[in-house]
C-alpha positions, -999 to 999 in steps of 0.1 A, spaced: 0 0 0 13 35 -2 9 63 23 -14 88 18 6 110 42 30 111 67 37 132 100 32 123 133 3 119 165 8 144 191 -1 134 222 3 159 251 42 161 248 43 127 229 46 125 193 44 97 176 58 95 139 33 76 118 25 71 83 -19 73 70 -32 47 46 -62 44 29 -84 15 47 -110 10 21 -113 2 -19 -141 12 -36 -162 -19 -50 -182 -11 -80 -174 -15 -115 -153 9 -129 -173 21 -161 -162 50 -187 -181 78 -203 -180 69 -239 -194 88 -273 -226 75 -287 -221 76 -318 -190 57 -319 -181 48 -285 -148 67 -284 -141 77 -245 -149 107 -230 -120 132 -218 -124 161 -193 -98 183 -201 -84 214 -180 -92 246 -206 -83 278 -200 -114 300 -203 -99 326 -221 -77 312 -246 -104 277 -250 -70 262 -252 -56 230 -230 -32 232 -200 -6 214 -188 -10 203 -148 25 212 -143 15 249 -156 -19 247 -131 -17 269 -101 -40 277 -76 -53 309 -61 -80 329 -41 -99 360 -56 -99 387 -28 -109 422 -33 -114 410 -76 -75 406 -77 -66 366 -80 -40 357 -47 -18 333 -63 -7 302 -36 22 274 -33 26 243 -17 49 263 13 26 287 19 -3 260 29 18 249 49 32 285 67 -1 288 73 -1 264 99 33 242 100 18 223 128 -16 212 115 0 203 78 21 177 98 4 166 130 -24 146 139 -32 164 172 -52 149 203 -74 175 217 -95 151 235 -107 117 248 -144 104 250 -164 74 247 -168 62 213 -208 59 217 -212 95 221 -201 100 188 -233 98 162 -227 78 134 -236 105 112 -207 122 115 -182 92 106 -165 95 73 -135 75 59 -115 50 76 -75 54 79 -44 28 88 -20 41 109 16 31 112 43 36 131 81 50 118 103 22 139 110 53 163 78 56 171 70 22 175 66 21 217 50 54 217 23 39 192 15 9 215 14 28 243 -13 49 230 -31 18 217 -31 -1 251 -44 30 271 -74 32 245 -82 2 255 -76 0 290 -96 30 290 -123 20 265 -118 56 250 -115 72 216 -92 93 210 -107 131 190 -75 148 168 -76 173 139 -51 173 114 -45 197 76 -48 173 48 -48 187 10 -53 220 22 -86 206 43 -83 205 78 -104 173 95 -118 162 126 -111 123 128 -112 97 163 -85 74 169 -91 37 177 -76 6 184 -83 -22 163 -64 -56 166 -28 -47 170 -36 -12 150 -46 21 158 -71 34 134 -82 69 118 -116 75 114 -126 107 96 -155 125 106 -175 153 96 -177 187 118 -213 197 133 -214 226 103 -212 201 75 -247 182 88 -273 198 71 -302 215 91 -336 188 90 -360 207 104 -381 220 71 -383 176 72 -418 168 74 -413 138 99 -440 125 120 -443 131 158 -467 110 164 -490 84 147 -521 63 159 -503 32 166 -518 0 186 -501 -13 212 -504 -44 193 -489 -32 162 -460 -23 179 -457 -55 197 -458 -71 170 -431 -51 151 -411 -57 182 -411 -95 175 -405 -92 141 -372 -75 150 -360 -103 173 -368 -126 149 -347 -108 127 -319 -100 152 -285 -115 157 -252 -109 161 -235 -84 136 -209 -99 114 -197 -78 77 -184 -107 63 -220 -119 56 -231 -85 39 -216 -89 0 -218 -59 -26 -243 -86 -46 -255 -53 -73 -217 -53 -88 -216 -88 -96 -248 -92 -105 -243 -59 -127 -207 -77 -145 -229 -106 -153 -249 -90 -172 -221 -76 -191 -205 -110 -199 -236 -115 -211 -245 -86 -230 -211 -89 -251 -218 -126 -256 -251 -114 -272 -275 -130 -247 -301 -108 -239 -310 -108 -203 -352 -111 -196 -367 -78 -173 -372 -98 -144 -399 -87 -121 -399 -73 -88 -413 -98 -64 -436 -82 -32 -429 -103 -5 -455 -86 19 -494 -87 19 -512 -68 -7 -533 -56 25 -530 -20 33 -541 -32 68 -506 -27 86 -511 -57 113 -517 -79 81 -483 -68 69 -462 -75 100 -483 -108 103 -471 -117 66 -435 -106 74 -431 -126 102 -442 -159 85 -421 -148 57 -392 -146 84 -401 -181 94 -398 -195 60 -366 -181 53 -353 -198 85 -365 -234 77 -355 -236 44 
């Protein structure tokens, strides 16, 4: 794997030299934008707007308009601004993982440890869990800076990005329901149907089914088989009465169990 960045964990007057690597892969089928009149690809290409003309990423720049005159930007000056967050991962806090909502969880991270950092790095692991705490950093990453916990998983300590309270969007124009007339035995029986359905989680039994089912259709496609539409089954009772329903889904549940 290749870093994504290096720099280190501060932690109090600790720091820890580590390297960041990406902890996840991206699972459906890579598909191009093609012409269709003759299926050559699509290219996006960088154009300057007043010339109409291509340009070269090593001639690309970036900059900030202030006050209608265009700031121009390097690589040192990102990191002037801030030496410290451009190359730290920096523990502000500690809390309990479960106070953190999953909304605000982002993109998982590996981190690694330089081999002079290596007892530092445990250390840090085995007080998260002796304490059953996460640990809350920020860091500057490609000129973004991100609020992320730090975990242990296994042997590993592990980045999770997350999202600051400003980037959750505002719900309350929603028109979600308060209240509704439910039964207390409609909601008994939903409660069964969940225990039915409950058990112990484990991601190895969820599979990303759509892709594969998607690439055989492709196989197919270029073979010249045509695939038939097939229909979408309803599994529930055509009943609009809702205890119908949860009746139906439960024997469905049953079903699915014995065979």
């Amino acid at each position: 794997m290749k870093a994504v960045w290096t720099g280190w964990i501060w932690f109090g007057l600790v720091n820890i030299p580590i390297k960041l690597y990406s902890a996840v892969r991206d699972s459906e089928l890579d598909f191009d934008f093609l012409d269709k009149k003759d299926h050559s690809r699509i290219r996006y290409l960088r154009v300057n707007e007043k010339t109409g003309k291509e340009v070269a990423w090593s001639n690309i720049i970036r900059g900030y308009k202030l006050n209608n005159k265009w700031v121009v930007l390097d690589e040192a000056d990102f990191e002037k601004a801030s030496p410290r967050q451009t190359k730290a991962i920096e523990i502000s806090d500690f809390v309990e993982e479960k106070e953190i909502d999953s909304l605000y969880y982002e993109m998982p991270y590996y981190l690694e440890p330089e081999t002079s950092g290596a007892k530092a790095y445990v250390l840090l692991r085995e007080a998260l869990k002796k304490t059953g705490k996460v640990a809350v950093a920020s860091y500057v990453m490609r000129t973004k800076q991100s609020l992320a916990v730090i975990k242990p998983m296994d042997q590993m300590l592990v980045l999770v990005r997350i999202r600051f309270r400003e980037e959750i969007r505002d719900h309350s124009d929603l028109k979600i329901p308060a209240r509704a007339d439910i039964k207390p035995s409609e909601l008994k029986m939903a409660v069964t149907l969940i225990n039915q359905y409950s058990k112990p989680f484990n991601i190895d039994s969820y599979k990303d089914t759509y892709s594969a089912h998607l690439l055989k259709l492709i196989k197919a496609k270029a073979k010249g088989i045509k695939t038939p539409e097939p229909a979408l089954r309803v599994v529930h009772s055509k009943n609009r009465d809702l205890m119908d329903q949860l009746k139906a889904s439960l024997n469905h549940g049953k079903r699915k169990k014995a065979s």
